[in-house]
C-alpha positions as a printed NumPy array, in Angstrom:
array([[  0.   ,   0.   ,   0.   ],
       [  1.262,   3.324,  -0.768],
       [  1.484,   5.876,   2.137],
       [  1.628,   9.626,   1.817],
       [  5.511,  10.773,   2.748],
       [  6.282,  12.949,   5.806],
       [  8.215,  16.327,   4.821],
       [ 11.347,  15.022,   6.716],
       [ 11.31 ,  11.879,   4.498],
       [ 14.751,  12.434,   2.602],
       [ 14.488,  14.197,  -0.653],
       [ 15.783,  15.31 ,  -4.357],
       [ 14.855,  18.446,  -4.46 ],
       [ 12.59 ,  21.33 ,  -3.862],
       [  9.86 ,  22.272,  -6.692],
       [  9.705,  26.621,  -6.897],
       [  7.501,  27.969,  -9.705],
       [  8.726,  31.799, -11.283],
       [  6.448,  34.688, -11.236],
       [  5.564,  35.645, -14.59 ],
       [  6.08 ,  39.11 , -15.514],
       [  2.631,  40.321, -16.172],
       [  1.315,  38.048, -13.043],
       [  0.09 ,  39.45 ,  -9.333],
       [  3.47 ,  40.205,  -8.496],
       [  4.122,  42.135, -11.044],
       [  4.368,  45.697,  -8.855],
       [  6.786,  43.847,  -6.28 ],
       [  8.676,  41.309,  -8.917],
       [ 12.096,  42.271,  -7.601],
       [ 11.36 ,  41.739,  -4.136],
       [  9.414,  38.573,  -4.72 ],
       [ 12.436,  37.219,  -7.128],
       [ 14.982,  38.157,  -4.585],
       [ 13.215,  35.664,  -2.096],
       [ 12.702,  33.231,  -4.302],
       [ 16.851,  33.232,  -5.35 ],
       [ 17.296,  33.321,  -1.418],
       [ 15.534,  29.826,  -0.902],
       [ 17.264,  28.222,  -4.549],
       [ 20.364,  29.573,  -3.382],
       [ 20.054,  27.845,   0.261],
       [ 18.3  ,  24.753,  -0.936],
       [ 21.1  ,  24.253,  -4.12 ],
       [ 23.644,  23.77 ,  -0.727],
       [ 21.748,  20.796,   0.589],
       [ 19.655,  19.112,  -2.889],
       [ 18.43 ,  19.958,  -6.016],
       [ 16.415,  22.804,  -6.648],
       [ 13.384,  22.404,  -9.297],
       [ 12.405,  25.915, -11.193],
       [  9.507,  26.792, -13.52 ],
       [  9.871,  29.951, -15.154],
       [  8.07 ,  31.853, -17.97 ],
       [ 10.573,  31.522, -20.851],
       [ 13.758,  30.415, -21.9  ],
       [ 14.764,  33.917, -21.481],
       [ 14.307,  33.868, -18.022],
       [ 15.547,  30.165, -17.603],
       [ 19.05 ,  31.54 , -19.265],
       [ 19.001,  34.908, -17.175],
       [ 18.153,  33.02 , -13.742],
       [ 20.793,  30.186, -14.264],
       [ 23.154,  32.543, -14.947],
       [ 22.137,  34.878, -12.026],
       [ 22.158,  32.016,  -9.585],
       [ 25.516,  30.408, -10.462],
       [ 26.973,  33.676, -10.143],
       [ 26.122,  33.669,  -6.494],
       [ 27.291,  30.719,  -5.459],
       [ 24.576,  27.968,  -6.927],
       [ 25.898,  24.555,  -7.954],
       [ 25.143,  23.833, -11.4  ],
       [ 24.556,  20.491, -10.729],
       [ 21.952,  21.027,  -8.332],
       [ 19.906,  23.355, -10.378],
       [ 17.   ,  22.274, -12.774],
       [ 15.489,  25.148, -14.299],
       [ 12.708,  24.553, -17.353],
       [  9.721,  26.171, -18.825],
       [  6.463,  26.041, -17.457],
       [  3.57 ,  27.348, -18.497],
       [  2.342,  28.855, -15.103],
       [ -0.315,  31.398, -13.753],
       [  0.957,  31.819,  -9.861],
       [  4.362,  30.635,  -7.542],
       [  2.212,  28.713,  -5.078],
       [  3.962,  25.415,  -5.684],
       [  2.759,  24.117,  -2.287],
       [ -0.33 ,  23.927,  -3.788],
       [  0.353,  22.939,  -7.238],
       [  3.109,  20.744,  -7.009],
       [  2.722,  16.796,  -6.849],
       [  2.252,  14.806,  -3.363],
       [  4.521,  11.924,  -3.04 ],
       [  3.369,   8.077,  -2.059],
       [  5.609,   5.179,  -1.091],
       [  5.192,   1.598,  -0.547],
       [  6.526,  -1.222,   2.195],
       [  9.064,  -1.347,  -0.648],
       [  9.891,   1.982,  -1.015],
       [  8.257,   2.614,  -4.484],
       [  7.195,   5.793,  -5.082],
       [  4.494,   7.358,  -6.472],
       [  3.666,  11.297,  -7.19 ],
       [  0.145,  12.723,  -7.102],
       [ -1.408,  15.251,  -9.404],
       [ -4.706,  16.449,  -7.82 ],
       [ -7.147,  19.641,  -9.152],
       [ -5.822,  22.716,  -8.302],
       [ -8.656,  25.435,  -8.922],
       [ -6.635,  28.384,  -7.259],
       [ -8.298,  28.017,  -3.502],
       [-11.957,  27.124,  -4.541],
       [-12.118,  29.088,  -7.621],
       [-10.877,  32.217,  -6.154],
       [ -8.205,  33.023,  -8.544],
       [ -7.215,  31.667, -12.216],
       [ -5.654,  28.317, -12.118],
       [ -6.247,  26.264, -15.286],
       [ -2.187,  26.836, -16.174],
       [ -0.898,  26.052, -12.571],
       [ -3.   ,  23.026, -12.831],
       [ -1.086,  21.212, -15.368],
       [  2.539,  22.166, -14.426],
       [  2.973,  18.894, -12.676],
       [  2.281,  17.127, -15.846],
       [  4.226,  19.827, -17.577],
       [  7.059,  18.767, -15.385],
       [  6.617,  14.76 , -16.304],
       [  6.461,  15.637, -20.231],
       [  9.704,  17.214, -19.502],
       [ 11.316,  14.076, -18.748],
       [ 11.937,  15.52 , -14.953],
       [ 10.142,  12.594, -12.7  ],
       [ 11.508,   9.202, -12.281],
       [  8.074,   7.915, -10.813],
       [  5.061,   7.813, -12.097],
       [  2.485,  10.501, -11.664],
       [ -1.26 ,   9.496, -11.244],
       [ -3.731,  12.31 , -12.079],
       [ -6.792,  12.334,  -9.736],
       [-10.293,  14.24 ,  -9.979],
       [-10.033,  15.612,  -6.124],
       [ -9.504,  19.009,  -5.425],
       [ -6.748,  19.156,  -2.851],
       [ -4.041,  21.25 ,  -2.32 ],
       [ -0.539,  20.014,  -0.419],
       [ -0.799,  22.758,   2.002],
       [ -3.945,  22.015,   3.326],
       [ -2.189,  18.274,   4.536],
       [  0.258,  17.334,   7.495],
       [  1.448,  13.601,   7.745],
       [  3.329,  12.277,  10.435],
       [  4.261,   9.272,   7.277],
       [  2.823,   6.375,   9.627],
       [ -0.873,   7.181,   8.33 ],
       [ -2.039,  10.21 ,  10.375],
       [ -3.24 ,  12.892,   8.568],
       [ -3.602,  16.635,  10.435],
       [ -5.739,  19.21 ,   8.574],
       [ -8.819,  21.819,   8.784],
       [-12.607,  21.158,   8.303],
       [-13.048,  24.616,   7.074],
       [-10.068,  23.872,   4.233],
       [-10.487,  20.039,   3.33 ],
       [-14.843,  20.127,   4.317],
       [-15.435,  23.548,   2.338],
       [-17.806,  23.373,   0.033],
       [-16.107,  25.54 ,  -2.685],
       [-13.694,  22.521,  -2.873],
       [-15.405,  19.523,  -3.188],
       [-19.257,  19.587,  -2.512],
       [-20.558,  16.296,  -2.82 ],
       [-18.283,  14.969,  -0.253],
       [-18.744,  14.489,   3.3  ],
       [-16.019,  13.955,   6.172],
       [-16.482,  10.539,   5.827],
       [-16.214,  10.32 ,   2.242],
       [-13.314,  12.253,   2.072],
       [-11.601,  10.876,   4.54 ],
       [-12.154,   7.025,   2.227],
       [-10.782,   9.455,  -0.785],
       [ -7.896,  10.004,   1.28 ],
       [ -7.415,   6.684,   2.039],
       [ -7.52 ,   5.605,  -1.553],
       [ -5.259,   7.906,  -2.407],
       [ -2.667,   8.354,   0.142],
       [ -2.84 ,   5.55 ,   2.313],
       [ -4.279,   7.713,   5.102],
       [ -5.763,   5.499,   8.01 ],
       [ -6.705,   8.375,  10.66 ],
       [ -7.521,  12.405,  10.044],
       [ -7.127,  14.642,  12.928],
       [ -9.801,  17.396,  12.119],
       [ -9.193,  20.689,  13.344],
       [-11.864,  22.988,  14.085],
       [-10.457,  26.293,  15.034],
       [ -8.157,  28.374,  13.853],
       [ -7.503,  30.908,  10.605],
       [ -5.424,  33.967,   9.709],
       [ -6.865,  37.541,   8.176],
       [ -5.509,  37.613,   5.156],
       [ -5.22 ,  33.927,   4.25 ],
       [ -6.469,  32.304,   0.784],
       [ -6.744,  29.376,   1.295],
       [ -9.91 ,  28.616,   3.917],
       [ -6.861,  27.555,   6.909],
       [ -4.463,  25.932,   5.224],
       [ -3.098,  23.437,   8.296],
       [  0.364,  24.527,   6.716],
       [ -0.146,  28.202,   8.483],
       [ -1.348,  27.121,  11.444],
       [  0.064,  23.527,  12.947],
       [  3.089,  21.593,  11.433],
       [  4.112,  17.855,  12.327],
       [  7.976,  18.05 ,  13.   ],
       [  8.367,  14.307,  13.618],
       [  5.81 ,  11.636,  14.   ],
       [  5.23 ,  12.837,  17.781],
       [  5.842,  16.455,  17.655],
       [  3.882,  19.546,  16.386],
       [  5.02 ,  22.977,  16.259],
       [  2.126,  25.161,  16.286],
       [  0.722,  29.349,  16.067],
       [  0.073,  30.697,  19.583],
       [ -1.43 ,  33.417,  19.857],
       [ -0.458,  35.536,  23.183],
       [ -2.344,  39.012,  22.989],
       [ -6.113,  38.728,  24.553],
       [ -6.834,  41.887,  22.513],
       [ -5.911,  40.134,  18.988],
       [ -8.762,  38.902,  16.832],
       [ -7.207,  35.994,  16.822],
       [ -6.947,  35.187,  20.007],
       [-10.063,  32.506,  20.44 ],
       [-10.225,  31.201,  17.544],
       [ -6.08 ,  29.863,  18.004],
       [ -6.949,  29.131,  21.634],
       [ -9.655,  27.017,  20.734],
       [ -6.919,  25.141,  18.285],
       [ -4.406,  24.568,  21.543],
       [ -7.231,  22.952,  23.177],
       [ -7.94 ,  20.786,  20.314],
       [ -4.196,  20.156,  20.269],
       [ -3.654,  19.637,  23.538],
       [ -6.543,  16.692,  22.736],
       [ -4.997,  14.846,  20.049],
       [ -3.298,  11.666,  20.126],
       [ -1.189,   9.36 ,  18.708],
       [ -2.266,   6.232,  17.071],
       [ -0.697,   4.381,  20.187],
       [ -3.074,   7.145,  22.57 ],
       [  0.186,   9.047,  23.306],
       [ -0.568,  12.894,  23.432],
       [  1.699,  15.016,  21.188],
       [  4.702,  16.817,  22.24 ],
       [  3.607,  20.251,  21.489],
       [  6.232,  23.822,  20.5  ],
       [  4.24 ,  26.901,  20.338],
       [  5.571,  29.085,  18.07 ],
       [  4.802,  33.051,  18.785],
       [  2.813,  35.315,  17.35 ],
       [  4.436,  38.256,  14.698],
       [  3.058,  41.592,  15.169],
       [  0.35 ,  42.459,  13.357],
       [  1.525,  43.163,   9.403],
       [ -0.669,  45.603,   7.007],
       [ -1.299,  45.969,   3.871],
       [  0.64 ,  49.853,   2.561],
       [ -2.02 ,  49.896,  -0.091],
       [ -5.593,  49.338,   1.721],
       [ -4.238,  48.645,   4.974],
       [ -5.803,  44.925,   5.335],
       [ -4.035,  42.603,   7.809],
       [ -1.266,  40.244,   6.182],
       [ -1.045,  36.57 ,   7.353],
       [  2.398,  36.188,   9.083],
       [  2.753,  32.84 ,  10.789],
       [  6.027,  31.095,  11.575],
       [  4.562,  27.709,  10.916],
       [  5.028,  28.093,   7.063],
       [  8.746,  26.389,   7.551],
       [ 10.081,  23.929,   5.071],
       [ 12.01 ,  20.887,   5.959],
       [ 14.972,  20.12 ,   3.83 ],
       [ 17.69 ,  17.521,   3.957],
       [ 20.01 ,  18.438,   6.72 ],
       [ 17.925,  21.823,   7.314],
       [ 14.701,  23.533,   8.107],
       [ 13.84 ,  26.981,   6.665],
       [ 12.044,  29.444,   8.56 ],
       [  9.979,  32.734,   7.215],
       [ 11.053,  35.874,   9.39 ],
       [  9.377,  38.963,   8.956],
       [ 11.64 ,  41.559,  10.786],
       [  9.965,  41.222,  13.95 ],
       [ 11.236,  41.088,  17.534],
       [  9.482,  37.331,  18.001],
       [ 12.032,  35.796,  14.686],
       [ 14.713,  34.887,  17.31 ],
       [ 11.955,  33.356,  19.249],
       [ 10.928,  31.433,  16.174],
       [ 13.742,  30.123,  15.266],
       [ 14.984,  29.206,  19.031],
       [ 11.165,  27.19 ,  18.662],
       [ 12.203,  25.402,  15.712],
       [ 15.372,  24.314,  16.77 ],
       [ 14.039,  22.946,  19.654],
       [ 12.105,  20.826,  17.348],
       [ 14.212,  20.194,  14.606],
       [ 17.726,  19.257,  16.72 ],
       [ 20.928,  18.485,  14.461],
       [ 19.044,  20.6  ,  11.48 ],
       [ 20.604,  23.552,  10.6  ],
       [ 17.766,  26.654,  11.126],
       [ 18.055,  29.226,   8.445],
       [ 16.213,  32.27 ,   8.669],
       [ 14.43 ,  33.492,   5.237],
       [ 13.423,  36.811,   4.943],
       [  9.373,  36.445,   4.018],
       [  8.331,  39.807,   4.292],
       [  7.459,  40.306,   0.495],
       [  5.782,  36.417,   0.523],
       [  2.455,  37.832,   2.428],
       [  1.916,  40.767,   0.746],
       [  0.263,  38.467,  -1.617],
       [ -0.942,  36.096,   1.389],
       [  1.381,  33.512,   1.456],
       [  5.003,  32.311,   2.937],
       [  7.519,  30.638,   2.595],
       [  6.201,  27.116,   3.007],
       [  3.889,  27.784,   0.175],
       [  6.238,  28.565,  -2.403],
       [  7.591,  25.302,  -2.658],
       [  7.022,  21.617,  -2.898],
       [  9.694,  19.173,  -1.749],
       [ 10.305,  16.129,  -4.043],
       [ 11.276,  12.64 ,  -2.611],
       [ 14.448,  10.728,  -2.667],
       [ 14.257,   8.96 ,  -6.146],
       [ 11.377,  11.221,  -7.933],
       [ 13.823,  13.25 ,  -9.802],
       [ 14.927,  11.894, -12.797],
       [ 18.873,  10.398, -12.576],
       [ 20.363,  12.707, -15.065],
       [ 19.199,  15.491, -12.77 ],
       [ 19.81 ,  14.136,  -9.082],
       [ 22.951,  15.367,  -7.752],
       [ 22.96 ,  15.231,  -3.98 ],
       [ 24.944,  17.188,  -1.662],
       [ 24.971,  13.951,   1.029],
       [ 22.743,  11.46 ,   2.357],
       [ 21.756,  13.574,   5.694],
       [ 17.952,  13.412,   5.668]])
């Protein structure tokens, strides 16, 4: 049976997907590009880094930028894509594996959130990807909507997400928790989901992505959002999640070893002054590393301190995401991490074999 892989489960490489030029980020395209070369340039020191861009002008101009400051060639896999958004969280393929260690990536719908914003391109870039010759699995297309970042997996068959992501009815309406929890079982190999409730951010997309709001670190840890100010509006709703936490269990009854993470200040929008949704859960695991969106706040040392806690004999890398939510996401959500063994040989170069 094939079982959905945990983030920590050692990988190839890291999928990012290149803002086009006449996209949403087109008024901030420097600052979004700079952040995007920040996590290529950290992740090309540990694996491979996977980049869709717009054109084969931009492929030459970014390899050449990149290598300049300090990139690995070999590490680098840059190709056109035919894209509409970066979110590659949410476009990029979920990978499966077997009692054998086959592997298997997933192409699901992706209909930009529920329909909210144009998606048909970013739908097909995983495909895109396996006509390119990229994937050394196979990739199974599926009818289900579903989005990576609205998943956690501990990789032992627990599955941690939202009702008010995975049960929303601008997703998939004729299904019910029960029949979406057998889809999920078909699919992924998921034997329990541990339904949260509570919790959101102003300014999020994605109807509570579990990716902002509670991350598993190892199959008995979560890191999670705390929320410490009484006078915040979201104060109950992320005390109402700690509760819920503080309820779950392992599949052995075991409770979880919890981290709060803290709570940024309160970010704004400069144009129509709408709150931004900073959250230090977006991390991404890497091999031999975890990296961790800052947002020049007085709680990032805190974060990070958090994380190591969690993450021990990981190097913690700060990432500035500052630019990320000004078009509500992080850093989490701008990638997709690829699987030991799903990138094709003639591109896997590793750096080592620390997981």
């Amino acid at each position: 049976m094939q079982r959905l892989l945990p983030e920590w489960h050692p990988q190839d490489a890291v999928q990012l997907t290149w803002p086009r030029h006449d996209g949403d980020w087109a008024p901030m395209l420097a600052s979004i590009e700079h952040m995007l070369e920040q996590i290529a340039l950290i992740t090309s020191r540990y694996q491979s880094v996977v980049i869709g861009v717009p054109s084969d002008t931009i492929r030459t101009e970014l390899t050449k930028r990149l290598q300049q400051r300090g990139a690995d060639p070999k590490h680098l896999v840059v190709t056109v894509v035919d894209s509409d958004d970066t979110w590659a969280r949410d476009h990029g393929p979920l990978a499966t594996a077997d009692e054998s260690g086959n592997l298997c990536l997933h192409d699901f719908v992706f209909t930009g959130w529920g329909g909210k914003f144009p998606a048909s391109r970013d739908n097909c870039i995983s495909q895109q990807l396996s006509d390119a010759g990229l994937l050394a699995c196979e990739l199974v297309s599926h009818d289900l909507i579903l989005e990576g970042g609205a998943l956690e997996t501990d990789g032992q068959g627990t599955l941690l997400t939202t009702e008010a992501c995975l049960l929303n009815p601008n997703r998939n309406p004729e299904l019910d928790r029960n029949a979406m929890e057998a889809q999920l079982k078909e699919a992924l190999g998921i034997e329990r989901v541990l339904w949260l409730r509570h919790g959101h951010l102003e300014g999020d997309d994605t109807d509570s992505h579990i990716d902002t709001l509670a991350r598993f670190c190892d199959p008995c840890t979560i890191a999670y959002v705390r929320c410490d100010n009484p006078d915040d509006p979201h104060f109950a709703a992320l005390d109402a999640m700690e509760q819920e936490l503080q309820a779950l269990r392992q599949a052995d009854g075991t409770p979880y070893r919890l981290i709060p993470l803290p709570w940024p200040q309160a970010c704004y929008d400069a144009d129509d002054g709408h709150r931004l949704p900073a959250t230090y859960a977006n991390f991404l695991i890497i091999n031999g590393a975890v990296l961790v969106p800052v947002y020049g706040d007085s709680h990032d040392r805190e974060a990070l301190n958090a994380l190591a806690m969690a993450f021990p004999g990981r190097d913690i890398l700060a990432v500035d995401a500052s630019t990320a939510i000004r078009q509500h996401g992080s850093l989490h959500c701008l990638t997709m991490q690829w699987p030991r063994g799903a990138l094709a040989a003639s591109h896997a170069h590793l750096q080592g074999d620390t997981p």
